[in-house]
C-alpha positions in Angstrom: -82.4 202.5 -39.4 -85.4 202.2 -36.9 -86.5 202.0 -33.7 -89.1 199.3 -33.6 -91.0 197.7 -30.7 -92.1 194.3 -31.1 -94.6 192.5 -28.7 -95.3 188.8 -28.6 -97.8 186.9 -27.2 -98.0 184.1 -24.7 -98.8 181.9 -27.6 -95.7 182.8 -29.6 -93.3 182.0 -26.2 -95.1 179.1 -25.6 -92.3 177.1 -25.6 -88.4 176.8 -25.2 -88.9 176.1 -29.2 -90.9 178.9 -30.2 -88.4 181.4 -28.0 -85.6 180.4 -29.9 -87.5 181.4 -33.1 -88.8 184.7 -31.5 -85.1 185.6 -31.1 -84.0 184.2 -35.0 -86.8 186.9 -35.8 -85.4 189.9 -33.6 -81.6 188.9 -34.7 -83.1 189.2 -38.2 -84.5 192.7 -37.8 -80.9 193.7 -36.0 -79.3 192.8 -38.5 -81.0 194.7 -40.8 -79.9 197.7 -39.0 -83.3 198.0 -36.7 -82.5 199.1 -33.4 -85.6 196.7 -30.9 -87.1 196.9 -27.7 -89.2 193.4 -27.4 -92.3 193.0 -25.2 -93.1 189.8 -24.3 -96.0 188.0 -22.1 -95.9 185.1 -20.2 -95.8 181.9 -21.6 -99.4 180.5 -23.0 -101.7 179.2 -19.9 -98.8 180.4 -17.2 -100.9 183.1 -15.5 -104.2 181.1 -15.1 -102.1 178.7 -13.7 -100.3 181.2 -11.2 -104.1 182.3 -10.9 -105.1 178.5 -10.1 -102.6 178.3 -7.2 -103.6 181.3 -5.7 -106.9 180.4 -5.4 -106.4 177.6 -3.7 -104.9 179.2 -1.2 -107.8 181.2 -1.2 -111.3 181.9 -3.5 -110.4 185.9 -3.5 -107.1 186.3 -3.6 -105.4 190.1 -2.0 -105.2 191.9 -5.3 -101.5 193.1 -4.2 -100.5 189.7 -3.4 -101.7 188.3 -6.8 -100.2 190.9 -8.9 -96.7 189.5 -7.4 -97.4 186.2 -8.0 -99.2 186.5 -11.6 -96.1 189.4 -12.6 -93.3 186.2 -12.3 -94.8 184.9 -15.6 -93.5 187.5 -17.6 -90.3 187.6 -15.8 -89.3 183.7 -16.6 -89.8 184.7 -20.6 -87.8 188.1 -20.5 -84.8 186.1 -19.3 -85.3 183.2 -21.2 -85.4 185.7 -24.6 -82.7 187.3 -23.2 -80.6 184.3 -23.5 -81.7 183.0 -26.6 -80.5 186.3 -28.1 -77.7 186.1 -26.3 -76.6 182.9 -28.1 -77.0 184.1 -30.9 -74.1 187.1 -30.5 -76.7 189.6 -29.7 -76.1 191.8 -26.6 -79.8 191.8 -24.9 -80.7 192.5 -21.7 -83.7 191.7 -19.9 -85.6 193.7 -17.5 -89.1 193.6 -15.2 -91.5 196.5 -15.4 -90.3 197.9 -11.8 -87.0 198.1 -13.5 -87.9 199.6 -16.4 -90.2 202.0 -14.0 -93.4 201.9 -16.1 -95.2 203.9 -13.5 -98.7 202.8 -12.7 -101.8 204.1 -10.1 -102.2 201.7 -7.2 -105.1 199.2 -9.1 -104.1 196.1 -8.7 -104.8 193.6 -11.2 -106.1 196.5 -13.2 -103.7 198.9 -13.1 -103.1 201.7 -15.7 -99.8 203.6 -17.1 -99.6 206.7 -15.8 -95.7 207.4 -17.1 -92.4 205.7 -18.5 -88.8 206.5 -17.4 -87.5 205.6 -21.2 -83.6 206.8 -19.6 -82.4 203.2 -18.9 -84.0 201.8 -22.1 -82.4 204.3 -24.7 -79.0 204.4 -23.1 -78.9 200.2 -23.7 -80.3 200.4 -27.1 -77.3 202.9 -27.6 -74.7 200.9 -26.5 -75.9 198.2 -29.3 -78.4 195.7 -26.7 -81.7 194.6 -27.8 -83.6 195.2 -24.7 -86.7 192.7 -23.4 -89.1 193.9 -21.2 -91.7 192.3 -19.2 -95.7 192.9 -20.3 -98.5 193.4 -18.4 -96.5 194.8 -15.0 -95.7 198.3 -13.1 -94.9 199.3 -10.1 -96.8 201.8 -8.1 -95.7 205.3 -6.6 -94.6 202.7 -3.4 -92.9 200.4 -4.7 -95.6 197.7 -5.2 -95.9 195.3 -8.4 -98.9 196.2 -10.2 -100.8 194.4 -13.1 -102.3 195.7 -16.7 -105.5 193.4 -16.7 -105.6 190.4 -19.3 -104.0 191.8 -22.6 -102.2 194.5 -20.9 -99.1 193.4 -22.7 -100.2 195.3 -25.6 -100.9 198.1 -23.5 -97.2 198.1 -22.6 -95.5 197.8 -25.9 -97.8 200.6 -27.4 -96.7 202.5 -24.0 -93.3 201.8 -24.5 -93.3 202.8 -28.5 -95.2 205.8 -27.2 -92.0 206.7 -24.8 -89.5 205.8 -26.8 -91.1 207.8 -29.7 -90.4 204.2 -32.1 -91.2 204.8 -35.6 -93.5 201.5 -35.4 -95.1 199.3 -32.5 -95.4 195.9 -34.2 -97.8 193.1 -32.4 -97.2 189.6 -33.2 -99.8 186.9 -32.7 -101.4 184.0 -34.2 -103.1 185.6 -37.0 -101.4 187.3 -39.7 -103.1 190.5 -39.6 -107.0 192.3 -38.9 -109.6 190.5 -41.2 -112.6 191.9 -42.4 -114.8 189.5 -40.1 -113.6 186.4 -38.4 -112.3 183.9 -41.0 -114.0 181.0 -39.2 -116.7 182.3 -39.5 -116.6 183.7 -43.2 -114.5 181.9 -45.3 -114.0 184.4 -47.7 -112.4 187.3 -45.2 -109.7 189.4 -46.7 -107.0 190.6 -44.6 -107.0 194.4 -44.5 -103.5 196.0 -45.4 -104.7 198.9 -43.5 -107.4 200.6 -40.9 -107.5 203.6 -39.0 -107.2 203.8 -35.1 -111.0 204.4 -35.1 -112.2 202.1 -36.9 -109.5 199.2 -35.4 -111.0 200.6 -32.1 -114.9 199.8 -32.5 -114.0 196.2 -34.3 -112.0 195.6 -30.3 -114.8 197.1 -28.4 -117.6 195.6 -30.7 -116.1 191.4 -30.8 -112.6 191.4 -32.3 -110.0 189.8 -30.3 -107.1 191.0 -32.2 -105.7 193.6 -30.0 -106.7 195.1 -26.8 -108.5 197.8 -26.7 -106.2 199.9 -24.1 -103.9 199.4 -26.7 -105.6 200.9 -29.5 -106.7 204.1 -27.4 -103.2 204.5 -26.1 -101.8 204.1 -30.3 -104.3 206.8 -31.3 -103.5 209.4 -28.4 -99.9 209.3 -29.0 -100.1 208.4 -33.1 -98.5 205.2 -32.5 -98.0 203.3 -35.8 -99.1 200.0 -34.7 -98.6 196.7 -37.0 -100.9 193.4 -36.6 -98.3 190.5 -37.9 -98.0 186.8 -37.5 -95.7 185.0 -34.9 -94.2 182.8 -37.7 -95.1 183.3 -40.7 -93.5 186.4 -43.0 -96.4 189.0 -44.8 -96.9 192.9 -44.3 -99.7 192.0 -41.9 -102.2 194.8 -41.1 -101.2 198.6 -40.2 -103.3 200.5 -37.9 -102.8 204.3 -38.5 -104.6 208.0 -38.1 -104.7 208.4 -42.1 -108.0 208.0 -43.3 -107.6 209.3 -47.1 -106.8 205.8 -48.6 -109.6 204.5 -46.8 -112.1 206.0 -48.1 -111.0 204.7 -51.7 -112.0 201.5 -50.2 -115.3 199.7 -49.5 -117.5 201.8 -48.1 -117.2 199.1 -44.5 -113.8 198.2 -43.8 -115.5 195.3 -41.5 -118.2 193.4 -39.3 -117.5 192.4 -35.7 -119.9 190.4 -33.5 -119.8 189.5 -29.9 -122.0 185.9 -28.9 -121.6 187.9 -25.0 -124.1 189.6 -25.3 -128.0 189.6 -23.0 -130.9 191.7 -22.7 -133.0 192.4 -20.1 -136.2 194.4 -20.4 -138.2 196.0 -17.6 -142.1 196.6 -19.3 -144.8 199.0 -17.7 -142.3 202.0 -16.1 -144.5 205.0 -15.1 -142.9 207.0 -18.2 -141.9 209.8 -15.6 -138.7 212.2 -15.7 -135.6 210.4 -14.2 -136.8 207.2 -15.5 -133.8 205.7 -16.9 -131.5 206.7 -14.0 -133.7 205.4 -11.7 -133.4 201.8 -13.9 -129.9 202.1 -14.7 -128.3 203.9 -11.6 -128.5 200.6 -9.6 -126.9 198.8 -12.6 -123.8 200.8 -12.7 -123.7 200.6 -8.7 -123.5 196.9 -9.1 -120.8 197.4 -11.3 -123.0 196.2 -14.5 -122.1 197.8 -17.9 -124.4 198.8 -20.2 -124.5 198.6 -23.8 -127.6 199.2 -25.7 -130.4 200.9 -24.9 -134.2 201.1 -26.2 -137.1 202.8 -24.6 -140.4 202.2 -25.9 -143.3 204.7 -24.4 -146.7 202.7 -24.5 -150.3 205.0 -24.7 -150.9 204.1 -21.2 -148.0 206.6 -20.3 -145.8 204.2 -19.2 -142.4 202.9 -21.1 -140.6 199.7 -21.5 -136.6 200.0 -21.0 -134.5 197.9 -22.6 -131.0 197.3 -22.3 -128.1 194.6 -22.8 -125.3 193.5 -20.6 -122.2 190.8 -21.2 -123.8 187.4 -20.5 -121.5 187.4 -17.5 -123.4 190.2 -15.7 -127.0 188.8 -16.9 -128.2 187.0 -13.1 -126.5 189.8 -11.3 -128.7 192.2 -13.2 -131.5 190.9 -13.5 -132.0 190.6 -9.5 -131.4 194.1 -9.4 -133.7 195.4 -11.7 -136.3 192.6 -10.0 -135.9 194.9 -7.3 -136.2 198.4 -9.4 -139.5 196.8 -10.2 -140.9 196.4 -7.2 -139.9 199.6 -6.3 -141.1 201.2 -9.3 -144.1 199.8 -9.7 -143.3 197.9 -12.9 -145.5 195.4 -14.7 -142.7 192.7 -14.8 -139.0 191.7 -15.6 -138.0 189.4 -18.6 -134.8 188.7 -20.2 -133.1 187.0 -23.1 -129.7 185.4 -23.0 -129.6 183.7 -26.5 -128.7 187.1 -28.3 -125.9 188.4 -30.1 -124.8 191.4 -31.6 -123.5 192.3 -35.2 -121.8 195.5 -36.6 -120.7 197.3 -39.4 -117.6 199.5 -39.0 -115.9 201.6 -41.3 -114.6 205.3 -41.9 -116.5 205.5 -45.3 -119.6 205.6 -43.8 -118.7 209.6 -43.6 -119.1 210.1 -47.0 -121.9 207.4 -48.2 -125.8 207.7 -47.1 -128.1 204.8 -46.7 -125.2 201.6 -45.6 -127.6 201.3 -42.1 -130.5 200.8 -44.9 -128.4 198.4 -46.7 -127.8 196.0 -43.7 -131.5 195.8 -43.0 -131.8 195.1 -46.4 -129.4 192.6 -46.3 -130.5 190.7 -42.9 -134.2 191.2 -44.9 -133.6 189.2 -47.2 -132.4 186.5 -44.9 -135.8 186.3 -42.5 -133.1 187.3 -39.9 -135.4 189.6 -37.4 -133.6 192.7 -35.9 -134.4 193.4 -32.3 -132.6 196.4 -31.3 -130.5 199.0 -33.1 -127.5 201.4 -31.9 -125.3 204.1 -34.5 -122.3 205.7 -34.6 -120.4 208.3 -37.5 -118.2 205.1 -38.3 -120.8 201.8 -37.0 -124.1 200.4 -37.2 -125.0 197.6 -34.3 -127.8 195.2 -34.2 -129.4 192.7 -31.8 -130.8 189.3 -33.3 -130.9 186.1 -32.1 -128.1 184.3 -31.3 -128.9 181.3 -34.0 -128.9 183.8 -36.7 -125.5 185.0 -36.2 -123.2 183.4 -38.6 -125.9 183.9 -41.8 -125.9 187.6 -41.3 -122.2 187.7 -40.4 -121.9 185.9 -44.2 -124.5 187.9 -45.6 -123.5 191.3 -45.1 -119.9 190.3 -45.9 -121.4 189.6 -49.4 -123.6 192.5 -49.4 -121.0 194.8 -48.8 -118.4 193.9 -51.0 -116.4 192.1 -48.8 -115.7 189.0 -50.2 -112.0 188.0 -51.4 -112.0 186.8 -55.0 -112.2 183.1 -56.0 -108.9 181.5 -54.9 -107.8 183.9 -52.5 -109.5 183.0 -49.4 -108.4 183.4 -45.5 -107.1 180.0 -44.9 
């Protein structure tokens, strides 16, 4: 017997239909002898449409107010799963994140877990319930309904796996496990059985929308075994874990992420003084801008050119800022680029095996594909190129690196 957490999606409770099967799978895994805690988002398009309402009402909602508003999503599919199960013989009982007390700080909309009171949770899954709680929510030290951020209901299953100490946090979605790029864009993608926390963690923060982020960090700090499955169709799916040693008996890169949200913005003839780049970026992080990459190129005329990229969202916001930096500065001019994209390589192996970044350029080489900027890691190697190029080097460093599935066992 096991304790297992199981999350689900907003896709996978879309509908009335697709609750019913959610609960023929958790009756499945009861009956096996599991003991389940189930994690569930709203149903798929509910919050932007609670977000729709409240803006018109008004253009900038009050955070506190729209953290009530947007929280009632999660609550209509907790009781709806609760009654499903309930049909089917199984005890189940449904309950909200104030409920639960998944403690929060005071950020609405953006709120993060500070602790879980797992009492309430472990005496129902002794007396024999399946227990459903609602994603994505808290409540704060007063009493006030706080939010995760988009995704956080990953954050709270991994949370609640975490507090409950569950042998296994298992996320279901619409894919049937981590791939070694996107299979739209590579036909030939394998699914990886396994990946460690590291690597699953720089394929999030690099493109891959699998899983959240704040998930994966929270997995890692409290070893978490965390399992990527499909809603509806039956496979091992992908486990995410700290052990590295059968990973580095595989290919040397376990995958390649990309991100099309990517800009750059350059600022050329800087006097190339000290305190350069805080006086450049300081202003950026003030206006709430993050920052990826970063080049700096010192000319003869002692002065440097700063480079840097930002999501594409942030791109007019920054550049009027560093328009002003300029002027300020002194600075020759201000250019930017938003038909970029970035392309990485992650995997543990690189530890152990010298000359992969030499490899990709190599690889990209061979494909006229020009690199324009270039960022490493122990476990990643990033590049900028143009955006147009993004799909051939995707494919050709698949092949390069041994990535490809064999004929007649392609990602479909």
């Amino acid at each position: 017997m096991a304790l297992i957490v199981q999350k689900f999606g907003g896709t996978s409770v879309g509908t009335v239909e697709r609750i019913e099967q959610v609960a023929e799978k958790v009756k499945k895994f009861r009956d096996g002898g599991d003991d389940i805690v189930v994690v569930v988002s709203a149903m798929s398009g509910e919050t932007n449409r609670l977000i729709d309402l409240a803006k018109q009402i008004s253009e900038q909602p009050v955070p506190r107010e729209l953290d009530v508003m947007v929280s009632t999503g999660e609550q209509v599919t907790i009781a709806l799963l609760a009654m499903a199960l309930i049909k089917r013989g199984v005890p189940a009982v449904s309950y909200t994140g104030n409920q639960v007390r998944i403690l929060t700080d005071s950020a609405h909309t953006k709120a993060r877990i500070l602790q879980i009171d797992a009492q309430r949770i472990q005496r129902d899954i002794k007396a024999g319930r399946v227990v459903v709680v609602a994603g994505f929510q808290g409540v704060d030290e007063k009493g006030n309904i706080t939010t995760l951020g988009r995704g956080g209901s990953d954050t709270t299953g991994v949370a609640l796996a975490a507090a409950l100490k569950a042998d296994e946090c298992q996320i279901y979605t619409d894919v049937d496990g981590v791939y070694t790029t996107d299979p739209r864009v590579v036909a030939k993608a394998q699914r990886l059985d396994k990946i460690t926390f590291e690597e699953m963690l720089e394929m999030a923060s690099l493109g891959s929308k699998v899983l959240q982020i704040r998930a994966v960090e929270f997995a890692g700090k409290y070893s978490v075994p965390l399992r990527v499955l499909h809603s509806f169709q039956e496979g091992p799916g992908t486990l995410i874990t700290l052990d590295e040693e059968e990973s580095m008996e595989q290919p040397i890169i376990s995958g390649i992420a990309f991100n099309r949200d990517e800009a750059k913005l350059t600022i050329r003839g800087v006097p190339d003084t000290p305190g350069v780049a805080f006086k450049i970026l300081g202003p950026i992080s003030a206006a709430n801008v993050e920052v990826d990459m970063i080049v700096q190129n010192v000319a003869h005329d002692n002065t440097t050119d700063f480079t840097f990229t930002v999501h594409r969202n942030d791109y007019n916001n920054a550049f009027q800022v560093l328009q002003g930096i300029a002027a300020e500065m002194g600075a020759r001019e201000v250019i930017g680029d938003t038909n970029i994209a970035k392309v990485s390589i992650v995997g543990v192996g690189m530890r152990s095996h010298a000359g992969v970044a030499s490899r990709m350029f190599e690889a990209l080489a061979k494909e006229n594909i020009n690199i324009q900027m270039i960022s490493t890691s122990e476990i990643k190697v990033s590049v900028v190129i143009e955006e147009k190029y993004l799909e051939l080097a995707v494919r050709a460093l698949h092949t390069a690196f041994e990535l490809d599935a064999p004929a007649g066992n392609t990602a479909e």
